[in-house]
N, C-alpha and C positions, 0 to 999 in steps of 0.2 A: 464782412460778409463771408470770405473765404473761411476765415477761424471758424465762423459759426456752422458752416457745411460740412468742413475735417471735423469737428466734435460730431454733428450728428451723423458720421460717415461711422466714430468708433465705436459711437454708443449704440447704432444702428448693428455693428459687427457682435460688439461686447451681449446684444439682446438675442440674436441667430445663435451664437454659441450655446449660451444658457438654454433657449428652448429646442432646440437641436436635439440634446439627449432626449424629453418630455415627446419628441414626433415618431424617435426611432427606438421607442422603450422594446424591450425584444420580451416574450411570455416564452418559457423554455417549452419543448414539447413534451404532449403529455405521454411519455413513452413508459413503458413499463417497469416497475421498479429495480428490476434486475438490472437493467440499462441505461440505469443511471451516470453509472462509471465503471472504470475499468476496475478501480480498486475502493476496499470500503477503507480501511483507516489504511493499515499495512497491508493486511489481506488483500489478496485480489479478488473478488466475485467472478461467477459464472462464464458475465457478458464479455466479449470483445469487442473491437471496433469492426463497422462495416469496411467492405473493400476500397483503398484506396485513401481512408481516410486513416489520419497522424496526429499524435499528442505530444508534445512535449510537456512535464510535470516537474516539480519541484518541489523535495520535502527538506522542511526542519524540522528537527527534536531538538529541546531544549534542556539542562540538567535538571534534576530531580526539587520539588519545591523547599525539599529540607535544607538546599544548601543554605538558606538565609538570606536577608537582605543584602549581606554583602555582596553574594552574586548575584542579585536581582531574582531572589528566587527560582537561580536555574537561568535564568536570560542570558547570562555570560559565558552560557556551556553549551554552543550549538553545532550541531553537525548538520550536514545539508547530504541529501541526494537529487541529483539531476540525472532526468532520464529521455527517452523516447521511445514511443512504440507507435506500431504500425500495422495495421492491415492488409494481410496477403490476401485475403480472402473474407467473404464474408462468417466462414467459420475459422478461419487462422489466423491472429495475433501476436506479431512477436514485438521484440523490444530489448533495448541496451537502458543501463543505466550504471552511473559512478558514485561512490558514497564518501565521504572524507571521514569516515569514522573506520577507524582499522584501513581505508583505502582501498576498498571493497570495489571490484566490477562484477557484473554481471549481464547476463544475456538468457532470456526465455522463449518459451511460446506456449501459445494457449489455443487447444481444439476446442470449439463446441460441437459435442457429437450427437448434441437431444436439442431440442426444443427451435422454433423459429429464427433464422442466422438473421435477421435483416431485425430494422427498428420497429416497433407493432406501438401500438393504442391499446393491444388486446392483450389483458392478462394472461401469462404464459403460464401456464401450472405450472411446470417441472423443467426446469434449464440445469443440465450436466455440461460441464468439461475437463479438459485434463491439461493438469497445468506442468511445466517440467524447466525448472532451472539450475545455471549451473554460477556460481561465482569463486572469484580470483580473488585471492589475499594479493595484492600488489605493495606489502611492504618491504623493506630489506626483507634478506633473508634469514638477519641476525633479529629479528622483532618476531620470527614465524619459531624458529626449531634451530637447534645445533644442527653440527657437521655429522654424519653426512646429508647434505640437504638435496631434497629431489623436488624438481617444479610440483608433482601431483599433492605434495604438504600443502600448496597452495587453495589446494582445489575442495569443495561442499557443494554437495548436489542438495535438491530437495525436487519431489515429485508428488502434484498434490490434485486428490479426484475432487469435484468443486460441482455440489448438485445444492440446487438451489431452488426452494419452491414460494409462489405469493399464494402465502394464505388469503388473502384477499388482496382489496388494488389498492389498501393502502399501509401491510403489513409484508417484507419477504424473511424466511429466515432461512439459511441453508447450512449442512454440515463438510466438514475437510479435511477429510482424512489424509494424513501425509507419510511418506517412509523421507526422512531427512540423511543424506549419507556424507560424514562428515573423515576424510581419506589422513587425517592427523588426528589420533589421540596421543590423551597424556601416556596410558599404561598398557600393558599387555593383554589385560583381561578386560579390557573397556570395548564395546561394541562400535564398530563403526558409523553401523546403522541405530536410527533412533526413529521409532512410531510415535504419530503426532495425530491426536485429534482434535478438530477445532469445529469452531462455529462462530457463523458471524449471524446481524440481523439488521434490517432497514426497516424503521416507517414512516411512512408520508406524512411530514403534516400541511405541506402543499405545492404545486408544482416547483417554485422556487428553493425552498425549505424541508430538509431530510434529516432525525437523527440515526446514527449508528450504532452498534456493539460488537466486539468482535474479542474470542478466545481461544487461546492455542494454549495445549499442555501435551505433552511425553506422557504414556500411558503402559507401558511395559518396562517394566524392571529389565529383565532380561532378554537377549534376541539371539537369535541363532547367526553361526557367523558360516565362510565360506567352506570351513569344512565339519561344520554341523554342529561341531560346538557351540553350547551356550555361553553369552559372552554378559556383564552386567551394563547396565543404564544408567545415568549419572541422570536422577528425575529429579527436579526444582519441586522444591516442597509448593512453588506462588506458580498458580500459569497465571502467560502472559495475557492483561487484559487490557482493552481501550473502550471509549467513548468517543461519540466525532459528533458532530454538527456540519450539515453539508447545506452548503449556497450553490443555486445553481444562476449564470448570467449566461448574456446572449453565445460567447465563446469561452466562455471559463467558468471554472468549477472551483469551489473555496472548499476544502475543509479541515475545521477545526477538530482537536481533539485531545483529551488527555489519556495519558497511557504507563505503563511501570515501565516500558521498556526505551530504550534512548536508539539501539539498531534500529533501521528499516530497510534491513533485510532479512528474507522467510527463513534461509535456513542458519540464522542464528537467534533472532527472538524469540523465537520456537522453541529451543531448545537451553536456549542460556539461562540462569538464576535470575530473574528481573526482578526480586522482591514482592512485597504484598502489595496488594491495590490500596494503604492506606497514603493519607496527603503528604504523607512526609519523603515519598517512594512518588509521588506521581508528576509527568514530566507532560509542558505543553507543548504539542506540536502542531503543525499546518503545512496541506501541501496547497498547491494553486496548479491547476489544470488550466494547458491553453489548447483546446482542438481545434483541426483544419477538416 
């Protein structure tokens, strides 16, 4: 009799677990598509986090599908970034984050100065903000430049205006203009500055389920430097381009995607040769969002 109580006590347990998930199934809300997330694949879109509230994120890039089966097609050649960001404010957003590829840190923030700061239901026309980062090469010094070596070798800014409109409530696309300022080149006549224009795009195809697109290329040969001379562009014949697949769950965000580029960060996939978007050049990556 007791045997037969302990079984129906586990199977009684083992049946609450399974239907458990099926009571507490979570429908994401139906928020605007700008406000999906914080970033589309690399890019970051418009939106920020409301006040108060926190992400922690986690991306990998895997190597390029040409490598072969011997690398699992790229599976064997992963870099990770883990990060955090945060809500100052309903309009202010900032965030850390570490890369194991080069050993990249970095630290941002993001104003929204146009459109609704809070979550809405209500198609937003027009969302602007301004986004502005700074990252660290944290490698030896010997992997960065010869002697003599100064910390600011270390250092690339990028600064990027991020206006974003929904064509309707179940298409957005926005553009992103960048100046990328990177305080190490190779040569004398190399600009330090490089203009970047970009554009991403989302559309719904339902509150769970999002796909992406998203492109950045260098668009000026030449730029003027600090004392008026014109200095040249080192311009990637390929801009960089991705595809994403986004899952949305009760506190996490999935997304998948392919891309030419292995960094995930803005101001070197931007600017760096990432080859053509053909399969043999293209690399799968996935972040996973957890918000608070």
């Amino acid at each position: 009799m007791m045997k037969s109580k302990i079984n129906a006590w586990i199977i009684g347990v083992l049946l609450a677990l399974v239907a458990s998930p099926l009571k507490a199934q979570y429908f994401p809300p139906d928020v605007s598509l700008g406000r999906k997330s914080l970033r589309i694949i690399n890019m970051h879109g418009a939106a920020g986090l409301p006040k108060g509230q926190s992400e922690m994120f986690i991306q990998h890039r895997f190597g390029n599908f040409g490598s072969g089966a011997y690398n699992w097609y790229g599976l064997d050649q992963s870099y990770m970034r883990l990060g955090f960001d945060f809500g100052l404010s309903n309009r202010l957003t900032t965030g850390v984050s570490r890369s194991s590829m080069n050993k990249i840190a970095d630290a941002y923030f993001k104003y929204q100065f146009k459109g609704k700061a809070t979550d809405t239901t209500n198609t937003e026309n027009v969302m602007a903000s301004w986004y502005s980062n700074i990252s660290v090469n944290t490698q030896a010094k010997a992997s960065i430049s010869s002697e003599p070596f100064y910390f600011s070798n270390r250092l690339r800014f990028i600064n990027t205006l991020i206006i974003s409109k929904n064509v309707n409530d179940r298409l957005l696309l926005a553009v992103t203009p960048s100046l990328v300022h990177v305080n190490l080149v190779e040569a004398a006549n190399e600009s330090n500055d490089i203009a970047v224009m970009g554009a991403y795009g989302r559309m719904k195809l339902s509150n769970r389920y999002a796909v992406t697109a998203e492109i950045q290329k260098p668009f000026l040969q030449r730029m003027p430097s600090p004392s008026g001379a014109l200095k040249d562009v080192s311009v990637p014949q390929d801009p960089y381009l991705g595809l994403g697949f986004e899952i949305f769950t009760a506190k996490h965000m999935f997304q998948l995607s392919v891309s030419n580029a292995q960094s995930m960060n803005e101001a070197f996939f931007t600017t760096q040769s990432n080859g053509s978007f053909e399969l043999k050049n293209l690399r799968f990556g996935f972040n996973i969002v957890r918000r608070w």
